[in-house]
C-alpha positions in Angstrom: 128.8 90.3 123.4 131.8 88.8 121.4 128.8 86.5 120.0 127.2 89.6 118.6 130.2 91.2 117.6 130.7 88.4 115.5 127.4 87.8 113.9 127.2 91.4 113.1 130.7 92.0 111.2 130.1 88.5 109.5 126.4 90.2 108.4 128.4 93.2 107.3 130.5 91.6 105.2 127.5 89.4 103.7 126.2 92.2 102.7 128.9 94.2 101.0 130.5 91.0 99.1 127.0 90.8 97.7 125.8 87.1 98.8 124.4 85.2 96.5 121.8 83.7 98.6 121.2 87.4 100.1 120.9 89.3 96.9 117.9 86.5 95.6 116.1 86.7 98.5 116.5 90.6 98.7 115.3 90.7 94.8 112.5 88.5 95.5 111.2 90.4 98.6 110.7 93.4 95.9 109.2 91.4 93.0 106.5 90.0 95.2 105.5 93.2 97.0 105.9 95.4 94.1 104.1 93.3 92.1 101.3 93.0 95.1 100.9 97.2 95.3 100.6 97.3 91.7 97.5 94.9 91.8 96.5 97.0 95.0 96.6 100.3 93.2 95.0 99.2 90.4 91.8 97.9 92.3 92.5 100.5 95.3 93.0 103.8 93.2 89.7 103.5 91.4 88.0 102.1 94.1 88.5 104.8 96.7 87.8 107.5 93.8 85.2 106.2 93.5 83.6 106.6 97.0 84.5 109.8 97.6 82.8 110.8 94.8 79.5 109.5 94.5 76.7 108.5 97.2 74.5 106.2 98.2 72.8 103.8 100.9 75.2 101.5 101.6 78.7 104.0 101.4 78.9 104.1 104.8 78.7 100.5 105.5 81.2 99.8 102.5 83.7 102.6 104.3 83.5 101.1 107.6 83.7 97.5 106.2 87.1 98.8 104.3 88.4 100.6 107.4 87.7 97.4 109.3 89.8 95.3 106.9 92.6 97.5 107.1 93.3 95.7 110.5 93.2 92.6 109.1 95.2 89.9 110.8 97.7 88.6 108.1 97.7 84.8 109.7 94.1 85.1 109.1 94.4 86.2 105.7 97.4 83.8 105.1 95.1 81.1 106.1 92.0 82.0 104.2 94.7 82.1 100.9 95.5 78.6 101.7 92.7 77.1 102.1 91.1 78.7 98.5 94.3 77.3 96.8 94.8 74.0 98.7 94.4 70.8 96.3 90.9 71.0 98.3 90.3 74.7 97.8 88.1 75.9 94.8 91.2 77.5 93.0 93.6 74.4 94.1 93.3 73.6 90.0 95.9 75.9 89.2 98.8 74.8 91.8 99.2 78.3 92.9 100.1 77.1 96.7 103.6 77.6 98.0 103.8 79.8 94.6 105.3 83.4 94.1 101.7 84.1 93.0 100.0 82.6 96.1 102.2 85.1 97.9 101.4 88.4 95.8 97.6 87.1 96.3 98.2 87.3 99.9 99.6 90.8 100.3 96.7 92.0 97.5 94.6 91.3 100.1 96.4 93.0 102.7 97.0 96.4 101.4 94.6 97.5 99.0 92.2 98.6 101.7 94.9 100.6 103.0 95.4 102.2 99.6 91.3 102.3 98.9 91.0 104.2 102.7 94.0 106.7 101.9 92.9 107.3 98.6 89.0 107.8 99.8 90.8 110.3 102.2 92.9 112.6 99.8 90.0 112.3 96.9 87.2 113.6 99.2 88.6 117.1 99.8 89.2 117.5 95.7 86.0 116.2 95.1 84.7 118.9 97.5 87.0 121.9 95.9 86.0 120.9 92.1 82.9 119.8 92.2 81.0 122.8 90.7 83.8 123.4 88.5 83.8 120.0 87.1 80.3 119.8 86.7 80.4 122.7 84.8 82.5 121.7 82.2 80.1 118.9 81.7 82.5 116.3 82.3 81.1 112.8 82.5 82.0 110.6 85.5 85.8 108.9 84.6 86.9 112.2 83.1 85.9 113.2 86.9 87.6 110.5 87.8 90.5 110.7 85.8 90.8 114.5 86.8 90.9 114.1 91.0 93.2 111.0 90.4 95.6 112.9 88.1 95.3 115.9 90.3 95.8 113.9 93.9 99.1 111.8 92.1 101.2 113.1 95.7 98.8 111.6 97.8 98.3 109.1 96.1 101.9 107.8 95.6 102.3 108.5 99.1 99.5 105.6 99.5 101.2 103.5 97.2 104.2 104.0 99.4 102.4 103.4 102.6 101.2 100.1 100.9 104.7 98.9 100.1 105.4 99.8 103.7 102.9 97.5 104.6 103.7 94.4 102.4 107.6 94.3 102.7 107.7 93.5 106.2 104.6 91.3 106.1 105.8 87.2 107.5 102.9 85.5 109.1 100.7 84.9 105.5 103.4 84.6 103.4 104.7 82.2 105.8 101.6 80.3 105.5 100.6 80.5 101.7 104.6 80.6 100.4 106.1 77.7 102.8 109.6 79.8 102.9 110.6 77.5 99.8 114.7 78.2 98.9 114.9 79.8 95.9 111.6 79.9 94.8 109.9 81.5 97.8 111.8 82.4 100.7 111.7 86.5 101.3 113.1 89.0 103.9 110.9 88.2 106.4 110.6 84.5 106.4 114.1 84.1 105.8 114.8 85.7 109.4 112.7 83.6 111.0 114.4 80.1 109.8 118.0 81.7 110.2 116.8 83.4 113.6 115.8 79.5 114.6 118.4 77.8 113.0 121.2 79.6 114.9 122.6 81.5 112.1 122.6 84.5 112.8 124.9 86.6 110.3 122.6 86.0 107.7 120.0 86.5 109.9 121.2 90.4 111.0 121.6 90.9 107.0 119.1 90.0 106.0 117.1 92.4 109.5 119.7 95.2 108.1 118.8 94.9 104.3 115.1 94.9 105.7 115.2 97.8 107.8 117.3 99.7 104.9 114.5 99.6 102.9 111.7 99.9 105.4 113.4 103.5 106.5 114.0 104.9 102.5 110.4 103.9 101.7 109.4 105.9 105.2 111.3 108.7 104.1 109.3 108.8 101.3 106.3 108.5 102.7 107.1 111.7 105.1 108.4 113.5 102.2 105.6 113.1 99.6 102.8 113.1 102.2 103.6 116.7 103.5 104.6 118.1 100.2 101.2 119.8 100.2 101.3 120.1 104.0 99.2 117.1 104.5 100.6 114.0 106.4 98.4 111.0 106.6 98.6 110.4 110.0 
């Protein structure tokens, strides 16, 4: 008990003196997974729009496909990164392995079918509700597009959120594609499992507490933007 006493004043005081060490991992953590839902937003958004407005043979394949990726394992993922960017890979050219990059590709693959499905799931019901009046104005298909996207931005930043959600607590495939490198690319995660294993513990409940402060505000505003029009998304 005195042991955790200890480690969790010491992690305290880590925190508010602004550790060096803690801060760049902290900063990184956010670089690589904002960077990530950014890429996954900007092939997810589209993407999702797109299948809830239009049909064909294959949608409902695609949509279960996409639903089926959402429960992805990350090692898996983690390991099929690695082994495309490995000196042996068909990317290993470009010395993206153990790279910031290698990690954002990573979490890319991760949550954009989580922001395709969410988006497919607020565009559907807009798609429904305008149709006729859209296709009255004779709009042509991306001002469509444009129109439910613009018009569904607080379900959609909602997904965005739930994708950040997602990616900042993500270890296993960053583990794997990023090798935890010091200062270049050691995050949250991976961070508390080498100071969880190496004894150190302070650093370890810091970095947990800096980890779970952000989990809980991005939460928050998940809850508060996805019932803002009285829709949660779960």
């Amino acid at each position: 008990m005195a042991d955790f006493s200890q480690a969790f004043y010491a992690a305290l005081s880590l925190i508010f003196s602004f550790d060096e060490n803690l801060v760049d991992i902290t900063l990184r953590s956010l670089y690589v997974t904002f960077c990530a839902v950014s890429l996954s937003c900007f092939i997810g958004l589209p993407a999702g729009a797109f299948l809830a407005v239009t049909n064909f043979k294959a949608k409902k394949i695609i949509l279960a496909i996409i639903h089926g990726l959402m429960g992805l394992p990350p090692v898996v993922v983690g390991l099929c990164v690695y082994m495309l960017l490995s000196r042996s890979g068909p990317l290993g050219i470009f010395g993206l392995l153990f790279t910031p990059k290698a990690m954002i590709l990573a979490q890319v693959i991760i949550i954009t079918p989580i922001i395709t499905t969410l988006t497919f799931q607020a565009i559907t019901p807009l798609w429904h509700y305008y149709q006729d009046l859209l296709n009255s104005l004779d709009m042509n298909f991306p001002q469509k597009m444009k129109t439910l996207l613009w018009d569904g931005k607080n379900q959609l930043l909602t997904a965005a959120l739930a994708g950040f959600g997602r990616g900042i607590g993500e270890v296993g495939a960053l583990m794997i594609v990023g090798g935890n490198i010091d200062q270049v690319t050691r995050v949250l995660t991976t961070a508390i499992t080498l100071e969880t294993s190496r004894g150190d513990f302070a650093l370890a409940l810091a970095l947990g507490f800096i980890l779970i402060f952000i989990t809980l505000l991005f939460s928050i505003f998940i809850y508060v933007f996805g019932n803002k029009r009285g829709a949660a998304l779960w």
